[in-house]
C-alpha positions as CSV (number, residue, x, y, z in Angstrom):
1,X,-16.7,7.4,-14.5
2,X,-14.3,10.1,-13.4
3,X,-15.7,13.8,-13.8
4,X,-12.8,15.5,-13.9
5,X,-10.1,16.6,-16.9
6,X,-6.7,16.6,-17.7
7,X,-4.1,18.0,-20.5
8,X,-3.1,15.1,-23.1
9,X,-1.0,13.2,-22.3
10,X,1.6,14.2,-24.7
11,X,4.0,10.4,-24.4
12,X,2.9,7.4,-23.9
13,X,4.0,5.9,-20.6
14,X,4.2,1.9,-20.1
15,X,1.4,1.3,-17.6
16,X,0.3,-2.4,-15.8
17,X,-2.3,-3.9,-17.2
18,X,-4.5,-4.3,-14.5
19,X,-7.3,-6.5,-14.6
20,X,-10.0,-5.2,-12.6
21,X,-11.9,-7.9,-11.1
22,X,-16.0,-7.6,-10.2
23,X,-15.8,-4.9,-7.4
24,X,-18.3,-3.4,-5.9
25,X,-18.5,-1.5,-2.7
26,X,-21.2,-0.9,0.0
27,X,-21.3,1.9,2.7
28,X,-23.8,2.6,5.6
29,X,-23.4,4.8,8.9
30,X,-21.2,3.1,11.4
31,X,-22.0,3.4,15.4
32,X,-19.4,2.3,17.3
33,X,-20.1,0.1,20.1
34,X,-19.1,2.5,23.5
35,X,-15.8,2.4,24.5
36,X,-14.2,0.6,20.8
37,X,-12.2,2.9,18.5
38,X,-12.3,2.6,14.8
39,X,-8.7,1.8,15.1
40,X,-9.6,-1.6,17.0
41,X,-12.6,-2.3,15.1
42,X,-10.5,-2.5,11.8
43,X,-8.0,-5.2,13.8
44,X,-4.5,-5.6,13.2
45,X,-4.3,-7.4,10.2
46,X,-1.0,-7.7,7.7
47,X,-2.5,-5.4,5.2
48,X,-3.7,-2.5,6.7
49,X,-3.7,1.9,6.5
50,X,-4.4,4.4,8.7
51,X,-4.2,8.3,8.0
52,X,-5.2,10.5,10.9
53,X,-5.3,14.4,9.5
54,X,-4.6,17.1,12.2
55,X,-5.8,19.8,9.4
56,X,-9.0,18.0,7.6
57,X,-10.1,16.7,11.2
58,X,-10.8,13.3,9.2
59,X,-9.4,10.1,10.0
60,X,-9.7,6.9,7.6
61,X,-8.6,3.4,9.0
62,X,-8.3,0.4,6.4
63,X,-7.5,-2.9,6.2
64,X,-7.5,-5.8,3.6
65,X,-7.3,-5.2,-0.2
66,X,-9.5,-5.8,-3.0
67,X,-7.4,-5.0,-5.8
68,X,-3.4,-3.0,-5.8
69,X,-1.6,-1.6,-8.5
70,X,2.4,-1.5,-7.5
71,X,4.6,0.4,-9.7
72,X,8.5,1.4,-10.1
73,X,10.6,3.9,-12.1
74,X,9.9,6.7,-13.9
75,X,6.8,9.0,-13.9
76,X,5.4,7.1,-11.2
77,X,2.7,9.8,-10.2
78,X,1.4,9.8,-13.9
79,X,1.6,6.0,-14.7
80,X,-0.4,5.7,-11.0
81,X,-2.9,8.0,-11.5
82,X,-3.6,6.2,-14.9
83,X,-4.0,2.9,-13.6
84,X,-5.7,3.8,-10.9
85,X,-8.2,5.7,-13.1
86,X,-8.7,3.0,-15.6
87,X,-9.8,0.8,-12.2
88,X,-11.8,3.2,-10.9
89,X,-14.0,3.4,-14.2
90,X,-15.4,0.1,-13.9
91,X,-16.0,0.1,-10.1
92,X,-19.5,-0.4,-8.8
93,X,-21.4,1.8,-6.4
94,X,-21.9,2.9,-3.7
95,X,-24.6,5.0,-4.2
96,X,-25.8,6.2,-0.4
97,X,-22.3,8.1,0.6
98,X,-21.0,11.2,2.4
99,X,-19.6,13.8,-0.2
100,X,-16.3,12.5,-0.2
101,X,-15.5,8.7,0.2
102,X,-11.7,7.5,-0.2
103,X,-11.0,4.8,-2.5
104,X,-7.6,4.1,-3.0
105,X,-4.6,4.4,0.1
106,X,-1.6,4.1,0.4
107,X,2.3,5.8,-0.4
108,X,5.0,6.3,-3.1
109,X,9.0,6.5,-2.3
110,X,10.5,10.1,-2.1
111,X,12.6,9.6,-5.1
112,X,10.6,7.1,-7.3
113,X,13.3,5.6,-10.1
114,X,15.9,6.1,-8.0
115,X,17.9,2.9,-7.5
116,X,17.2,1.1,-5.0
117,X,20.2,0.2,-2.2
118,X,20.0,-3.8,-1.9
119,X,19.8,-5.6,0.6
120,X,17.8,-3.3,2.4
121,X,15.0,-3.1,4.3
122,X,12.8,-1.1,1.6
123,X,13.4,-3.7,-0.6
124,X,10.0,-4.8,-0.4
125,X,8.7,-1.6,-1.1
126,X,7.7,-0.6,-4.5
127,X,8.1,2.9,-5.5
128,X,4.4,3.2,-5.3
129,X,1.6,1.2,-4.1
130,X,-2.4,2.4,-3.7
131,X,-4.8,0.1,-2.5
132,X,-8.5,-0.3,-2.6
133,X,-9.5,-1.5,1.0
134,X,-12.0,-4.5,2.1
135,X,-12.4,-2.7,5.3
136,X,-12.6,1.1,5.6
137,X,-13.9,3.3,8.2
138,X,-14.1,6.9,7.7
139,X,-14.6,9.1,11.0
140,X,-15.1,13.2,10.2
141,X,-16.4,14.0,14.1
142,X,-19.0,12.9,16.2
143,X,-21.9,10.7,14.7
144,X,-20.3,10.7,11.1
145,X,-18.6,7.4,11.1
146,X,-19.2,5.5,7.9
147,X,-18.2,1.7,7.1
148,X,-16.9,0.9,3.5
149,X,-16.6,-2.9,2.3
150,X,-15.3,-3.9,-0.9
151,X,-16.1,-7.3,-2.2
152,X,-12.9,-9.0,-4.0
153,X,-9.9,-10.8,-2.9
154,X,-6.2,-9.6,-4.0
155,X,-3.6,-12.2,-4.7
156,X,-1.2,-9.5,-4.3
157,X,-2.2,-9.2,-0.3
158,X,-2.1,-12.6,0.5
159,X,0.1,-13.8,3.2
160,X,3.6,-15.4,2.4
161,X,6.2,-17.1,4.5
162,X,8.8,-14.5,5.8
163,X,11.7,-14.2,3.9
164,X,15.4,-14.4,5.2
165,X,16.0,-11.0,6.4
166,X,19.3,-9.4,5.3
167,X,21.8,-7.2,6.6
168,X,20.4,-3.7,5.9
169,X,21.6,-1.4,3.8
170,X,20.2,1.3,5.7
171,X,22.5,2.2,8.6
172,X,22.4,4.4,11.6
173,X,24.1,7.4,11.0
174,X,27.2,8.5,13.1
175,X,27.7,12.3,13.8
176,X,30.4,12.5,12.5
177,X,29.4,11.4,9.0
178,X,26.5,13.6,9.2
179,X,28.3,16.7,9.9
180,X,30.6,16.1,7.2
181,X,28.3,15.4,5.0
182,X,26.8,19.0,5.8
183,X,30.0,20.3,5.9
184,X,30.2,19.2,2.2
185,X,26.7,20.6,1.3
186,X,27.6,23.9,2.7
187,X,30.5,24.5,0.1
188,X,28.6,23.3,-2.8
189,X,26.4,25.8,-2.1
190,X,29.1,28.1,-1.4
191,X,30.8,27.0,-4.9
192,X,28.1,26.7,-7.1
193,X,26.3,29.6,-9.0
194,X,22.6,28.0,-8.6
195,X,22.5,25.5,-5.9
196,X,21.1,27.3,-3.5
197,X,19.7,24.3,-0.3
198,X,19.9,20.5,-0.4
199,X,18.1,18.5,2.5
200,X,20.0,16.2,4.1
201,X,19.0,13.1,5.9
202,X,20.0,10.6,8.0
203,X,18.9,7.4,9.6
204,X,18.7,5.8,13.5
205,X,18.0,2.3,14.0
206,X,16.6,1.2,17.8
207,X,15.0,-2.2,19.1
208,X,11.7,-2.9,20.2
209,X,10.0,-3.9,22.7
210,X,7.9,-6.2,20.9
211,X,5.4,-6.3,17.8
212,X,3.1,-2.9,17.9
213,X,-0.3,-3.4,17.1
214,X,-2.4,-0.4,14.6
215,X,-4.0,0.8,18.3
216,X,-1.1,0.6,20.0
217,X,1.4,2.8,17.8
218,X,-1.9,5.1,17.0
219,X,-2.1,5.9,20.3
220,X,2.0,6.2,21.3
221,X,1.8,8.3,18.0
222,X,-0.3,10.8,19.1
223,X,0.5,11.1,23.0
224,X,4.3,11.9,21.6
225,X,3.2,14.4,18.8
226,X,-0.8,15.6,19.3
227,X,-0.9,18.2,16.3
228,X,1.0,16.0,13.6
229,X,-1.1,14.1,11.1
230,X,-0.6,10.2,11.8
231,X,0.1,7.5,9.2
232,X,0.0,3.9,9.1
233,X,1.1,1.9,6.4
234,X,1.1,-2.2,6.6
235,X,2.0,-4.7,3.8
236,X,2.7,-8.5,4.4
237,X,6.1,-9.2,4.3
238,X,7.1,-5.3,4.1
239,X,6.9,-4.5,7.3
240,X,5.1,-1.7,9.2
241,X,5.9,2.4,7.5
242,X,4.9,4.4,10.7
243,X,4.8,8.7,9.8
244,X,3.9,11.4,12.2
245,X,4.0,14.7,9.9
246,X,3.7,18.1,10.6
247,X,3.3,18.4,6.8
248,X,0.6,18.3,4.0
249,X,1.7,18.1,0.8
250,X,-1.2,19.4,-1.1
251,X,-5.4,18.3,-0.6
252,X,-8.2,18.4,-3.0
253,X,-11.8,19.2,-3.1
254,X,-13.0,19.3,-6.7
255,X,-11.0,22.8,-7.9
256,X,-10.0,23.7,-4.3
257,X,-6.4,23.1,-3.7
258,X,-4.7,23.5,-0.4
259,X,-1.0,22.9,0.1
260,X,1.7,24.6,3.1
261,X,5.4,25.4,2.8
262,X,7.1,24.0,6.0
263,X,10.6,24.6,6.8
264,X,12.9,26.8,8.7
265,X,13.2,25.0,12.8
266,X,13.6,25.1,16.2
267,X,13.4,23.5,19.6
268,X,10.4,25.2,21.6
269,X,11.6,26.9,24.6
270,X,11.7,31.0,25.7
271,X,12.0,33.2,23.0
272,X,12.9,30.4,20.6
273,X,9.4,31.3,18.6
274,X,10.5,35.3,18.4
275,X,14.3,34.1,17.4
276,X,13.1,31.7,14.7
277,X,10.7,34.6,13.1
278,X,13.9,36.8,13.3
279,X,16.2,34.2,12.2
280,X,17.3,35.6,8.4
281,X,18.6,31.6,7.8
282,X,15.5,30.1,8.5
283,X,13.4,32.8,6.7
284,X,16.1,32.3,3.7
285,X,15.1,28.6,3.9
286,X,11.7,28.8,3.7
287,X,11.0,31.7,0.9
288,X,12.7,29.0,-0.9
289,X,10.1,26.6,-0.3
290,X,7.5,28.9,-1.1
291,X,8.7,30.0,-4.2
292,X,9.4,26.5,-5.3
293,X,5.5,25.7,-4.5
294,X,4.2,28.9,-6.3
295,X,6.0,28.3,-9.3
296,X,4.4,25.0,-9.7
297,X,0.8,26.3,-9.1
298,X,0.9,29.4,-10.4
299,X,0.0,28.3,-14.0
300,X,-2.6,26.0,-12.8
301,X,-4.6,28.0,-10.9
302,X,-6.9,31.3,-11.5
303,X,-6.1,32.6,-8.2
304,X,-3.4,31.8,-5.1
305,X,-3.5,33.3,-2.1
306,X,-0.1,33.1,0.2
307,X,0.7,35.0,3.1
308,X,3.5,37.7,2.9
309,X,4.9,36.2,6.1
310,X,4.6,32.5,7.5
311,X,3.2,32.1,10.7
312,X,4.7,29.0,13.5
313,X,3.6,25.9,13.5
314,X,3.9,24.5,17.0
315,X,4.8,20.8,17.9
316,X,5.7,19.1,21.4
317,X,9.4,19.7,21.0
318,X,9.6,21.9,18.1
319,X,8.3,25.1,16.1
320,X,8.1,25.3,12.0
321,X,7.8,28.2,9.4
322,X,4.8,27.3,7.9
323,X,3.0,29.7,5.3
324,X,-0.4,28.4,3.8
325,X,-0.9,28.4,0.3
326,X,-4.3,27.7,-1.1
327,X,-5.6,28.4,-4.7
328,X,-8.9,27.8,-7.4
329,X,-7.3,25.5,-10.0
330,X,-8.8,26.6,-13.8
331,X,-10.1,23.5,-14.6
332,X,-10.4,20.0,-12.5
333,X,-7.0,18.0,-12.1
334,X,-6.5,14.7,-10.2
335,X,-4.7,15.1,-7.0
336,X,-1.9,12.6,-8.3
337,X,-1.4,15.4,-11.4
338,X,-0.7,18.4,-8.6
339,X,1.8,15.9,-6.6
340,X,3.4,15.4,-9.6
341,X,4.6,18.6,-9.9
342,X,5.0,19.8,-6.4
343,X,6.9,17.3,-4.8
344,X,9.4,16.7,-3.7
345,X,10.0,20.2,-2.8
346,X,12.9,22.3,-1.4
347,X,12.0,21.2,2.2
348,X,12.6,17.8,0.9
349,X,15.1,17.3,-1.6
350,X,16.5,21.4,-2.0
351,X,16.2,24.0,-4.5
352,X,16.9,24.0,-7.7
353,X,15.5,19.9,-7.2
354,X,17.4,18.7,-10.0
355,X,21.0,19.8,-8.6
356,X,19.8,19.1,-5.3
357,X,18.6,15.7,-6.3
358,X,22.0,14.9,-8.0
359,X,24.0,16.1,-5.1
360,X,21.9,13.6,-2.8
361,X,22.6,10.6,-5.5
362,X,26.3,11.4,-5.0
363,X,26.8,11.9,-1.4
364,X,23.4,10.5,0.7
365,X,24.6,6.9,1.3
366,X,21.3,6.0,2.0
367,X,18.0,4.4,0.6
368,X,15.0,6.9,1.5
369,X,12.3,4.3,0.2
370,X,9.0,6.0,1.5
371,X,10.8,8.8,4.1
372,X,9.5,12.1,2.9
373,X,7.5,10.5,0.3
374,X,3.5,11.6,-0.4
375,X,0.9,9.4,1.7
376,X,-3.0,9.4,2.0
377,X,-6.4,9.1,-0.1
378,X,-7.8,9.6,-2.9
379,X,-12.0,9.2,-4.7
380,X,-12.8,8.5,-7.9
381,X,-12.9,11.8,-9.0
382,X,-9.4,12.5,-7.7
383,X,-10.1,14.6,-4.7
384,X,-8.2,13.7,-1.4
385,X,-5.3,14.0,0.7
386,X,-1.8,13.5,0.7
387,X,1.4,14.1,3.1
388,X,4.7,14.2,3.5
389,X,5.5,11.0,5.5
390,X,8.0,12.8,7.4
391,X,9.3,12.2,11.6
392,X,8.7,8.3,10.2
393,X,10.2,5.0,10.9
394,X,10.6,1.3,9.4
395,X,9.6,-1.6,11.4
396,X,10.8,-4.9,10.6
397,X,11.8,-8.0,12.4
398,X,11.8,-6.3,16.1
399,X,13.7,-3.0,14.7
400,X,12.7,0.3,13.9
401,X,14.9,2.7,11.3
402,X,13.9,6.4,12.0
403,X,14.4,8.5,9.4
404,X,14.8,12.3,9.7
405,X,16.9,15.9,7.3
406,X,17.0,18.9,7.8
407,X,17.7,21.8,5.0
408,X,21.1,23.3,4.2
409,X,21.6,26.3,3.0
410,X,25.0,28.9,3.3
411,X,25.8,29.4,6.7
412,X,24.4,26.2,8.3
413,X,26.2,25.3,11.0
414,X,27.0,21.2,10.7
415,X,26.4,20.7,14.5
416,X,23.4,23.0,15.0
417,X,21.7,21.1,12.0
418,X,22.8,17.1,13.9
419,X,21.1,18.9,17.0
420,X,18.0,19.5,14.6
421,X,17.9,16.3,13.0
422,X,17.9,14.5,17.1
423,X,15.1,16.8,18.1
424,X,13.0,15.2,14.7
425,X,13.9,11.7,15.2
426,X,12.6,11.8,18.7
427,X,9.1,12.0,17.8
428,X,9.5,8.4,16.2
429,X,11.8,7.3,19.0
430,X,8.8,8.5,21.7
431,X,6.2,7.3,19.8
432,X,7.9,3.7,19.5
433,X,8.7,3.2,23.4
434,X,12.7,3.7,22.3
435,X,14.8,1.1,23.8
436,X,18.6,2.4,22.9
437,X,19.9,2.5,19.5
438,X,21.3,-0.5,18.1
């Protein structure tokens, strides 16, 4: 049964009826045999996760599924975190466990109920989808590796015959667009009274050089970014979601929360970290970030503790704002509840996020699908790990769509931010053995 609480639910939200089957689930210590990784123990199946944390030092690797819950529209966070939770409630064991064990994986789009561009190549992809594994091995440093196995077979996983594969919808990007399109953003912001940043994104597509397997793009992953948190997401027929992140969006640990405000970038290189601290754009750009986040804990929490000034964080081609924010919630919450209502934030969508969401409907010509969208874990009781799925790519059919934004705000300068958006969309371009863009 889940120990934790939550405010009524005040309207009632359509949610699947989901029939949960005779689960149960069985974990001992795992040692490795020498010189096998977790990653190549799990295989490289056509349902599989992986989420490597650069902050938790833990790193999960899945594959399989016993039993899915796929959702679109409205409310997604809530309606998932319901099904999810009426699942959970009737699982069985196990009983010998490390504190923590994730049960459900998987991602939701950036802008869940947001229609969907067809054809396209996240037409596969639901708005949401959370998985309970077959196979998971949890690794949180040496000697405490633990195998999970779930009994129960999920029609919903089961292989099918490749579709036709259409035209996409999603196209590269040409700078010229781009910049107009920031051009654009800057004098709404200049024009309007309360829009204040909107992010804006764009898309690359590249060939491949052939099909990556979970080891292989685990290990291009983090040779081409070593400090970002790695994410793997595989679906049959869906293709392969591939996320190196610099970014959490917010982890749990019973009333322990612990979120980060990121934005506000630069290339690395001398004196770029002393001009990016001085830089009154970037540290414009960020406060907005953090104010958005405190607002939205703030009531939930008895204390929250956030730097006056954000630190760097430092990346193989590129330095962040980043400021910490971590807080002691009132009373126990489900980690779906506190995505809810911090994402997407300013560094995703802008500030205030409804203008900056309508300005995107109007003049992004692009589907996002999972881009920017929340990924990780989460236990029974709600606790886990979620980040942004940002520097991430598409793979389907021998192509790769790299997605990347970067925040406007008054004064951006339309090539500066193209330049920006390049230096981003390299880590998925190194990472995938780049073969020209198509």
């Amino acid at each position: 049964m889940n120990n934790y609480q939550e405010a009524p639910v005040t309207a009632q939200i359509p949610v699947p009826a989901i029939h949960a089957p005779s689960i149960r689930r069985f974990c001992r210590r795992l040692e490795l045999p020498s010189g096998t990784s977790p990653e190549e123990l799990v295989g490289d199946g056509s349902t599989l996760f992986a989420y490597s944390s650069s902050v938790s030092g833990r790193s999960l690797y899945a594959s399989g599924s016993a039993l899915s819950v796929a959702l679109n529209g409205p409310d997604t966070h809530t309606r998932l975190h319901q099904a999810c939770s009426r699942v959970t409630e009737h699982l069985e064991g196990p009983d010998d466990r490390p504190d923590t064990i994730p049960l459900w994986v998987g991602s939701l789009a950036c802008l869940p109920g947001r229609p969907r561009v067809e054809p396209g190549v996240w037409g596969d992809w639901p708005d949401a989808r959370f998985w309970i594994p077959r196979v998971l091995i949890l690794a949180g440093g040496p000697g405490q590796r633990w195998l999970i196995l779930a009994t129960g077979d999920d029609p919903a996983a089961a292989e099918a015959a490749p579709a036709a594969f259409q035209s996409p919808a999603v196209l590269p990007t040409t700078r010229a667009s781009y910049e107009a399109a920031v051009s654009t953003a800057v004098r709404a912001i200049s024009d309007n009274t309360s829009l204040c940043k909107v992010v804006v994104a764009r898309a690359a597509r590249f060939s491949l050089a052939g099909a990556p397997t979970l080891a292989s793009l685990l290990g291009s992953a983090r040779a081409a970014e070593p400090s970002a948190t790695h994410i793997i997401v595989r679906w049959p027929g869906a293709g392969t979601f591939l996320s190196s992140t610099p970014e959490r969006l917010v982890a749990l640990d019973g009333r322990h929360v612990s979120t980060e405000a990121l934005a506000g970038t630069t290339r690395r290189g001398p004196g770029q970290l002393e001009a990016l601290l001085a830089s009154a754009k970037d540290r414009h750009e960020h406060a907005v970030v953090v104010d958005g986040i405190v607002s939205s804990l703030s009531p939930l929490c008895d204390d929250l503790s956030v730097p006056a000034a954000p630190d760097a964080r430092t990346l193989a081609s590129l330095l962040h704002l980043r400021t910490p924010i971590r807080g002691t919630l009132r009373r126990r919450s489900h980690i779906l509840a506190l995505a809810a209502r911090l994402h997407p934030t300013a560094a995703i969508v802008g500030s205030p996020a409804g203008e900056a969401k309508r300005w995107l409907a109007d003049h992004e010509a692009m589907d996002r699908g999972h881009y920017a969208g929340p990924a990780g874990w989460f236990d029974g009781a709600g606790n886990g790990e979620l980040s942004v799925a940002l520097r991430s790519a598409l793979i389907r059919h021998g192509q790769a769509w790299a997605f990347a934004g970067a925040g406007i705000v008054e004064g951006s300068d339309p090539a500066a931010e193209w330049h920006e958006t390049e230096a981003k969309l390299s880590t998925a371009k190194t990472a995938l053995a780049d073969r020209g863009e198509a």
